[in-house]
C-alpha positions in Angstrom: -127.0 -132.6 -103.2 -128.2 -130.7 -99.8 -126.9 -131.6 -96.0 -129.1 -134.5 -95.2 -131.2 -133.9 -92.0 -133.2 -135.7 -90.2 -136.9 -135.2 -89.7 -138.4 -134.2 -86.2 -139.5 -137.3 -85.4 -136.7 -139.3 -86.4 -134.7 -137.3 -83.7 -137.2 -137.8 -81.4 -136.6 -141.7 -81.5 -133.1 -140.8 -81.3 -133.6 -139.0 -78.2 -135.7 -141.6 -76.7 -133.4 -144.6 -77.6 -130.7 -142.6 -76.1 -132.4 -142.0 -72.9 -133.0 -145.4 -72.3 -129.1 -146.3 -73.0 -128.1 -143.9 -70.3 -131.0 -145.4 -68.0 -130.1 -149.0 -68.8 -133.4 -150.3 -70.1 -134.0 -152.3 -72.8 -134.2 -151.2 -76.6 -137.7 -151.9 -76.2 -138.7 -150.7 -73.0 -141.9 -148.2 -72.5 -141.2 -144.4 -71.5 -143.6 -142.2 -70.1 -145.6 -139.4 -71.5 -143.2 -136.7 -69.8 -140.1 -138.3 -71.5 -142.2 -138.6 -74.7 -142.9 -134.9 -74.4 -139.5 -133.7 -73.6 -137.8 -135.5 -76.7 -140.3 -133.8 -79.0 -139.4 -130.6 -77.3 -136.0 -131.2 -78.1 -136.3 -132.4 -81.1 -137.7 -129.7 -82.5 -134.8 -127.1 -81.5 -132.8 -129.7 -83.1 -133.8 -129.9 -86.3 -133.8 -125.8 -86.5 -130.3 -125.9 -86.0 -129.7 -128.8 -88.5 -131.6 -127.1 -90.8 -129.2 -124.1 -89.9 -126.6 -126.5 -90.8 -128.0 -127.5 -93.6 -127.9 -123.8 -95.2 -124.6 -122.9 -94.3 -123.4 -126.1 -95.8 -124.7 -124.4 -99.1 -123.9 -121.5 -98.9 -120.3 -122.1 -97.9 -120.3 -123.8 -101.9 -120.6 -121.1 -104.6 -122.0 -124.0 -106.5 -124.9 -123.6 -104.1 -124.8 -120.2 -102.6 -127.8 -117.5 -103.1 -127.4 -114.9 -100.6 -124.1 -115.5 -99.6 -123.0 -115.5 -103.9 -121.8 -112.0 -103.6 -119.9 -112.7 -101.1 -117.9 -115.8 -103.0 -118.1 -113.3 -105.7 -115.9 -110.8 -103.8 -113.5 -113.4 -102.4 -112.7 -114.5 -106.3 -112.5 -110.8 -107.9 -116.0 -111.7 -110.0 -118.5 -108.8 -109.8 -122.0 -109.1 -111.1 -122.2 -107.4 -114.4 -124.8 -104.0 -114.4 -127.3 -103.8 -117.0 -126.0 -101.3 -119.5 -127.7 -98.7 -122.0 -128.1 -98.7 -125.5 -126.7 -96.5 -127.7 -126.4 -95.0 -131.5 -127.4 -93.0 -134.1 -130.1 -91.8 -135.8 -131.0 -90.3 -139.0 -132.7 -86.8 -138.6 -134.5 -84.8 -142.0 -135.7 -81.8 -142.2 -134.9 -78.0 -143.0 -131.6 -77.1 -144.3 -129.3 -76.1 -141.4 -131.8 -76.8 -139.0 -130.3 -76.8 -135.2 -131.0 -79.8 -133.1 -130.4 -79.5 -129.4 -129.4 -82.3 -127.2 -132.0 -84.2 -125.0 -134.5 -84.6 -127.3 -136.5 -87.3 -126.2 -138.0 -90.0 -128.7 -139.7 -93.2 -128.4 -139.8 -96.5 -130.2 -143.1 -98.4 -131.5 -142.7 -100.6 -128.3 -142.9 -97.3 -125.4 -138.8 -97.6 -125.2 -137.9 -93.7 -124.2 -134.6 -92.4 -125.9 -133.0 -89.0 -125.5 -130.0 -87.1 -127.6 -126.7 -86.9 -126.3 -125.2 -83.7 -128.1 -126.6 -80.9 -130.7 -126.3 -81.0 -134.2 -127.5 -78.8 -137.1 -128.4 -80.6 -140.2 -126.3 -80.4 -143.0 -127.3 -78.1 -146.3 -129.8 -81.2 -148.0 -131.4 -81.1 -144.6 -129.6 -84.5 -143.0 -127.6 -85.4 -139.6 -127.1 -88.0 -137.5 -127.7 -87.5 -133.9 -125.9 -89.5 -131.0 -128.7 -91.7 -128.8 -128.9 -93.4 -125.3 -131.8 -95.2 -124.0 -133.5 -93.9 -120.8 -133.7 -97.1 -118.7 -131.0 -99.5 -119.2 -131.7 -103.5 -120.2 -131.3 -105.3 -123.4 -135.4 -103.8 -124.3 -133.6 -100.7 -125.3 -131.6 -102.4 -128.6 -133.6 -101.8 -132.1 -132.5 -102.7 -135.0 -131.6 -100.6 -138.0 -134.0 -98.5 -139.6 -136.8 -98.6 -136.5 -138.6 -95.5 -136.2 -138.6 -93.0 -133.2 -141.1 -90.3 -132.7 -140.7 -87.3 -130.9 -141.9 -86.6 -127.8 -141.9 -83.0 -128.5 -142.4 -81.6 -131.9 -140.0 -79.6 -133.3 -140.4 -77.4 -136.2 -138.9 -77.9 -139.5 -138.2 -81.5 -138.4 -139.5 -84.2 -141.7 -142.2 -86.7 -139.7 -141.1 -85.5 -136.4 -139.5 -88.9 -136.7 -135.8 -89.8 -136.3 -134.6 -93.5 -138.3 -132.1 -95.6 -136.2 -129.0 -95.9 -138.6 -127.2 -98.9 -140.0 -126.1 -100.0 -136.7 -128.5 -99.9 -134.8 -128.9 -99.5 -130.8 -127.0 -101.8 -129.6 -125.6 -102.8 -126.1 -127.9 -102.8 -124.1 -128.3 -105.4 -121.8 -130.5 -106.5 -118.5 -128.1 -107.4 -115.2 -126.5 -110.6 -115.2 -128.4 -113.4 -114.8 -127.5 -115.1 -111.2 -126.6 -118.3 -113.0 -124.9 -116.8 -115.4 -122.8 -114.8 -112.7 -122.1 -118.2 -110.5 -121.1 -119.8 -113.9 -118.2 -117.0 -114.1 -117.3 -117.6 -110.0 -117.0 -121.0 -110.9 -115.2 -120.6 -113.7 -112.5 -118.4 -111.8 -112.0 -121.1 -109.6 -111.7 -124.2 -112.1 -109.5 -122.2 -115.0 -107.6 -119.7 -113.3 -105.4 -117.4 -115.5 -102.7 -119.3 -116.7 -101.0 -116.4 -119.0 -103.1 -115.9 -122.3 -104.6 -119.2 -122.8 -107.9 -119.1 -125.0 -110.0 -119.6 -121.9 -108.2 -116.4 -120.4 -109.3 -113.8 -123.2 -112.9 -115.7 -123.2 -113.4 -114.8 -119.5 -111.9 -111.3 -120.0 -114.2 -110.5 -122.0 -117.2 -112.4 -120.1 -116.8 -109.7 -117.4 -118.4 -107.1 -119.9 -120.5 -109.0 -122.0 -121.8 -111.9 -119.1 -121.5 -115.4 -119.4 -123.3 -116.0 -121.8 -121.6 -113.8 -124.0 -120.5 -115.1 -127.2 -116.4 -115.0 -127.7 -114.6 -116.6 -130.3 -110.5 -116.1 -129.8 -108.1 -116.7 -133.0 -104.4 -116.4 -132.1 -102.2 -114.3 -134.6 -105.2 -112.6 -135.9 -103.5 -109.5 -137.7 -100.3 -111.3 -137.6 -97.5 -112.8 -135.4 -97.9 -112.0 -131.5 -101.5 -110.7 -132.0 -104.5 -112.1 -130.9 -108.2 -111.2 -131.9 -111.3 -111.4 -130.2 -114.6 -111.5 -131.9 -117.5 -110.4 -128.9 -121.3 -110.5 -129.4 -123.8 -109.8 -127.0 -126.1 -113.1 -125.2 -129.3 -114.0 -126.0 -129.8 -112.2 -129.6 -128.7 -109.1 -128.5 -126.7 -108.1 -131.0 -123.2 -106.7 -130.8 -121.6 -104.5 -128.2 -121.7 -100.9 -128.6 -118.4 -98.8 -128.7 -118.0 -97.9 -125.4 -118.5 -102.1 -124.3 -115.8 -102.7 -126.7 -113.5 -100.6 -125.0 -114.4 -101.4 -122.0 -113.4 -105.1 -122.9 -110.2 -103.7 -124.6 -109.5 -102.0 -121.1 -109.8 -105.5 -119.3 -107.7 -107.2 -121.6 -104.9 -104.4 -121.5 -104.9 -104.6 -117.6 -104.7 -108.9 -117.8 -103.2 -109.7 -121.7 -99.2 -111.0 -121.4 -97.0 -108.1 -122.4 -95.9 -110.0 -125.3 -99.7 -109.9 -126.9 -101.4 -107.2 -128.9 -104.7 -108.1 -128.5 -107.8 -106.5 -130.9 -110.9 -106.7 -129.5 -114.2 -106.6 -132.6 -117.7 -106.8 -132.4 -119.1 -109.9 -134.4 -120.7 -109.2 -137.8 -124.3 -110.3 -138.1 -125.1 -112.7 -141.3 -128.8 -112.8 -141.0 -130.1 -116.0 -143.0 -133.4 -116.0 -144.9 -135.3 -119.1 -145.1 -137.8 -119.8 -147.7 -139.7 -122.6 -146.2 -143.3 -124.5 -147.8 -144.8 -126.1 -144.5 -147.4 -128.8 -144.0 -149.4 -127.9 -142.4 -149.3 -124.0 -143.6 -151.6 -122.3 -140.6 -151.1 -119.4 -138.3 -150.0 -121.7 -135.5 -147.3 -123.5 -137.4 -145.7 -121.4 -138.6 -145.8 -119.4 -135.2 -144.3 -122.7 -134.3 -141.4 -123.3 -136.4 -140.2 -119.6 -136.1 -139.5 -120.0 -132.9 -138.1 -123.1 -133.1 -136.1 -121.1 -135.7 -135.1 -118.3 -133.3 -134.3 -120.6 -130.8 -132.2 -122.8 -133.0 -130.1 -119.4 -133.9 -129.8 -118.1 -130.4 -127.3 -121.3 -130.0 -125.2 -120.4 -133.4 -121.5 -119.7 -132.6 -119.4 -117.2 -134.2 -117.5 -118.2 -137.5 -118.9 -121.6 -136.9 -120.8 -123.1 -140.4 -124.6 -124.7 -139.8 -125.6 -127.9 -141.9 -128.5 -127.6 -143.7 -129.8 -130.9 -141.6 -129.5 -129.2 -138.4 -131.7 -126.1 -140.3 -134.6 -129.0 -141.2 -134.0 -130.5 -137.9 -135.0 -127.7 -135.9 -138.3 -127.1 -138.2 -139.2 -130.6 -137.8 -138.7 -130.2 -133.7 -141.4 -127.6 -134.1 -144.7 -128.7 -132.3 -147.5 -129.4 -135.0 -145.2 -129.6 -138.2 -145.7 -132.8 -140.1 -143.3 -132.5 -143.0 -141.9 -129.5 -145.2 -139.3 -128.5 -147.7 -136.8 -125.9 -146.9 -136.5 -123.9 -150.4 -133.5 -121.6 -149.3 -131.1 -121.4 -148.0 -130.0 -124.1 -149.9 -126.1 -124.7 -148.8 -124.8 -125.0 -145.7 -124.3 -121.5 -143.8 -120.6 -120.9 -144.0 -119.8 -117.7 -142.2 -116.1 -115.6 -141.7 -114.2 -116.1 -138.8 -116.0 -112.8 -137.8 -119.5 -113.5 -139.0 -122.9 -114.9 -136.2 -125.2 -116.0 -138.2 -128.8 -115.0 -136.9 -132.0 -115.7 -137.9 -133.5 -113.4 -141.1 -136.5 -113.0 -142.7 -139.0 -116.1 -143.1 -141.1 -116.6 -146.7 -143.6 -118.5 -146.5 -145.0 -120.7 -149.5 -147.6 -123.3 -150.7 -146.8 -126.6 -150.2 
């Protein structure tokens, strides 16, 4: 709730009443034009420096704050997470032994810019993998496996002057942390502070690489007694963090993890889930419709945590336009590993 202020003209009656208090007259006695005049005057500078008030009342809470949020930020050891690059490998074919020099520059389907990192020669069948980082960082640079980058450049002997994105993918990028998403972290600095290796400890740890809305999942004596492992995917779909975020969030937990605790810090395992789905009614729109209902619905799964196949038919039915429909597979309940986020797969469509 903001500092209540009054308006203008409510402290212009103020003003008035108050003069005719100190000039013993009655509540209801006339004034003239001048004193009239005056009050407004004063009313006015009044309510700037209420409305002053007003703002520093907010933005002394970091509940509140916008442009003093940094500033809270600094006070409680929280900085705002930088949007990051993503990186991987690639799949290069061509002519036997052929030399590859670093920075070639590629680009995906979507106008995403990618470079190499180091030089390679492929090997004697004509095959190499070749280190890549996006140009611009931001969660737009991540592509899934097997996406196909053209070459900016031709290069001779090079198969479809193409490289293939391996079975990892590009992973870790992501865009700056979301200003919510960073006052949710202040907060949560100030409501659970460390209190020695609690689950809520090794969850924020590894919030400071990933953002808030990072997904964590902590399991005490993980590889054994005194160890503790932490699963970490990246918000909103992103994927997984790359191998430079995961030791960055290995870093952070050496520097704040009890002695006592050997901690291992692994990126989640996707298990996409394929639907087979017969949908009334079966037009463009709908299913539009129920897929991203879909994608939402998986964008709020939890790692190692099963889905009912009544929340699956829930989230079709939510979908605008969809009177009924049968969900063909998957037909169990999702039941992933303690290490598994299950994500949204490939949809098939079929008559009703």
């Amino acid at each position: 709730m903001s500092w209540p202020i009054s308006t203008p003209s409510q402290i212009a009656a103020r003003q008035i009443q108050d003069l005719r208090s100190a000039l013993g007259l009655p509540d209801d006695a006339e004034v003239n034009e001048v004193t009239r005049a005056l009050a407004g005057a004063w009313s006015g500078s009044a309510y700037e420096l209420l409305l002053f008030q007003r703002v520093l009342a907010d933005e002394l809470m970091p509940d509140r704050a916008t442009e003093w949020l940094p500033r809270h930020a600094s006070i409680w050891d929280v900085p705002r997470r930088q949007p990051t690059k993503a990186r991987g490998a690639a799949l290069a074919e061509g002519a036997a032994n052929l030399p590859l020099p670093a920075g070639i520059a590629v680009t995906s389907s979507k106008g995403q810019l990618y470079t190499t990192t180091a030089s390679i020669a492929l090997d004697a069948a004509g095959q190499g993998m070749v280190d890549l980082v996006a140009a611009e960082a931001g969660s737009a640079g991540n592509l899934p496996s097997g996406a196909v980058l053209t070459l900016v450049s031709p290069i001779a002997g090079l198969t479809g002057q193409a490289l293939t994105v391996g079975s990892d993918g590009l992973t870790g990028g992501l865009d700056i942390e979301d200003i919510e998403d960073w006052r949710g972290r202040i907060l949560d600095e100030i409501r659970n502070p460390a209190a020695g290796g609690t689950v809520t400890d090794y969850e924020r740890w590894a919030r400071q690489v990933v953002g808030a809305s990072g997904l964590v999942a902590v399991y005490p004596e993980w590889g054994g007694l005194g160890t503790v492992g932490v699963i970490v995917a990246l918000p909103g779909g992103g994927g997984v963090p790359s191998p430079a975020q995961i030791a960055e969030i290995e870093a952070v937990m050496a520097a704040n993890r009890p002695v006592t605790a050997a901690v291992i810090v692994l990126p989640a395992l996707l298990l996409p889930v394929n639907h087979t789905i017969a949908l009334t009614p079966d037009t463009t729109t709908t299913r539009a419709a129920v897929t991203t209902a879909l994608q939402a619905f998986y964008g709020l799964s939890r790692i190692g945590e099963a889905i009912p196949l009544s929340r699956i038919g829930e989230a079709i039915s939510a979908a605008p336009g969809e009177d009924s429909h049968v969900l063909i597979s998957p037909t169990a309940a999702i039941t992933p590993t303690r290490r598994q986020l299950p994500v949204l797969g490939s949809i098939t469509w079929v008559s009703p």
